[in-house]
C-alpha positions as a Markdown table, in Angstrom:
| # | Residue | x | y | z |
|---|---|---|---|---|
| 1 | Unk | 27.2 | 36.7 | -19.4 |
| 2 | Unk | 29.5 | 39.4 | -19.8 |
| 3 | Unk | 32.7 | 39.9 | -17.3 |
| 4 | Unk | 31.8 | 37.1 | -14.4 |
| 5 | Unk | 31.0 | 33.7 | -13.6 |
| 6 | Unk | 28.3 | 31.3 | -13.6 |
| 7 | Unk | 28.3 | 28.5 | -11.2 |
| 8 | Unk | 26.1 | 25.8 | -10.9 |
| 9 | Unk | 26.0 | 22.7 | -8.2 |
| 10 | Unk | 24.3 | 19.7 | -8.1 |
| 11 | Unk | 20.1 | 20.3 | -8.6 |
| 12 | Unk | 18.1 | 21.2 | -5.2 |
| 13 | Unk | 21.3 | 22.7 | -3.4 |
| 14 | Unk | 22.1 | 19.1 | -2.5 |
| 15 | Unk | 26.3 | 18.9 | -2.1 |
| 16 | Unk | 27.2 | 15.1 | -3.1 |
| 17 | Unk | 26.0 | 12.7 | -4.9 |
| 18 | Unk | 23.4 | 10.0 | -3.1 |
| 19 | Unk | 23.7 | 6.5 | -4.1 |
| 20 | Unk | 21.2 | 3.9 | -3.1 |
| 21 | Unk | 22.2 | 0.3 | -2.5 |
| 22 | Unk | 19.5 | -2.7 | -1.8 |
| 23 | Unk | 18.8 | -5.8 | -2.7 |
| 24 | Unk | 17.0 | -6.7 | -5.9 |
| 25 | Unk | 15.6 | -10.0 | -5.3 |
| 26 | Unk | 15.7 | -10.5 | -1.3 |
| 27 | Unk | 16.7 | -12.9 | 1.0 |
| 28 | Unk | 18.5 | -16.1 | 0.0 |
| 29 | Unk | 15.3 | -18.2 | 0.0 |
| 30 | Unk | 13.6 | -15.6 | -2.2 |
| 31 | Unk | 16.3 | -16.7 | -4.8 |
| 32 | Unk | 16.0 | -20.0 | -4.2 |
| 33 | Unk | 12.2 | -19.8 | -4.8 |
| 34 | Unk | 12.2 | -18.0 | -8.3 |
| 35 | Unk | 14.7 | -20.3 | -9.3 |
| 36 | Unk | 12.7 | -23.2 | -8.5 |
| 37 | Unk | 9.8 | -20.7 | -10.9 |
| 38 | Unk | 11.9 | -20.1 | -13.4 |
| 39 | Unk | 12.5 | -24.0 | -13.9 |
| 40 | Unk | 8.6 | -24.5 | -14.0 |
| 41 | Unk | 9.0 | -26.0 | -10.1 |
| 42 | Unk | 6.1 | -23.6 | -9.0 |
| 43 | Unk | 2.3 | -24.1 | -10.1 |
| 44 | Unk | 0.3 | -20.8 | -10.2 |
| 45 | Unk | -3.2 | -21.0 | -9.2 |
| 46 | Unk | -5.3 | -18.1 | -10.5 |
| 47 | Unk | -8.6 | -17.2 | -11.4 |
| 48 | Unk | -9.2 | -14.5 | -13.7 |
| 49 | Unk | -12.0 | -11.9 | -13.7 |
| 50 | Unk | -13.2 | -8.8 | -16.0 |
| 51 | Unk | -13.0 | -5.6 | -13.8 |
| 52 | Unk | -16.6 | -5.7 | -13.7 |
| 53 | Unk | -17.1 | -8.4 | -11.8 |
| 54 | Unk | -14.6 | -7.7 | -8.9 |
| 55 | Unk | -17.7 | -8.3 | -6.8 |
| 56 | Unk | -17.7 | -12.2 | -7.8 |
| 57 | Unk | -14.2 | -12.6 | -7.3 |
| 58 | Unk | -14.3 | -11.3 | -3.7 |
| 59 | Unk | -16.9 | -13.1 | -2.7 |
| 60 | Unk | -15.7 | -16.5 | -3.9 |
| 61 | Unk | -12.1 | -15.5 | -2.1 |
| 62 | Unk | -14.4 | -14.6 | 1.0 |
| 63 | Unk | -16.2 | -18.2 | 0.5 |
| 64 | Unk | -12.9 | -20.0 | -0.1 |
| 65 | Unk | -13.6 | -21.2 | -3.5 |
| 66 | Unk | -10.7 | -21.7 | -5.5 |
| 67 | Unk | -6.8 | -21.2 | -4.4 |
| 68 | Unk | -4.5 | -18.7 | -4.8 |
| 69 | Unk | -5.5 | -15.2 | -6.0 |
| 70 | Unk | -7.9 | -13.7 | -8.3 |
| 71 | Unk | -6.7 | -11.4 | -10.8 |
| 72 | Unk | -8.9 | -8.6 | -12.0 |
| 73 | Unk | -8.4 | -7.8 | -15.3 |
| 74 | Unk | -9.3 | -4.6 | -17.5 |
């Protein structure tokens, strides 16, 4: 560019910069319970499916057969 300026803001027109600010875990018991996870405090109860058979696995959480979730898998 020959003889002038260029001037460029920040993209979309916006005029500061935006920062988000949260929380990455949650509340103070929601720490407390993945630490008690992490030290092998929690038990996991899951039953795993093929993706084809997401019928079965609804059913039997409909019935109340096993505990915990079913985890449909690829």
């Amino acid at each position: 560019m020959e003889g002038g300026a260029a001037r460029a803001g920040p993209p979309g027109g916006l005029a500061s910069e935006i920062n988000f600010i949260g929380k990455l875990v949650g509340s103070y018991t929601d720490l407390c319970e993945l630490v008690l996870a992490a030290q092998g405090g929690v038990r996991l109860h899951t039953a795993t499916y093929p993706l084809d058979r997401f019928r079965d696995a609804l059913t039997g959480l409909d019935a109340g057969r096993g505990r915990g979730c079913a985890v449909l898998v690829p």
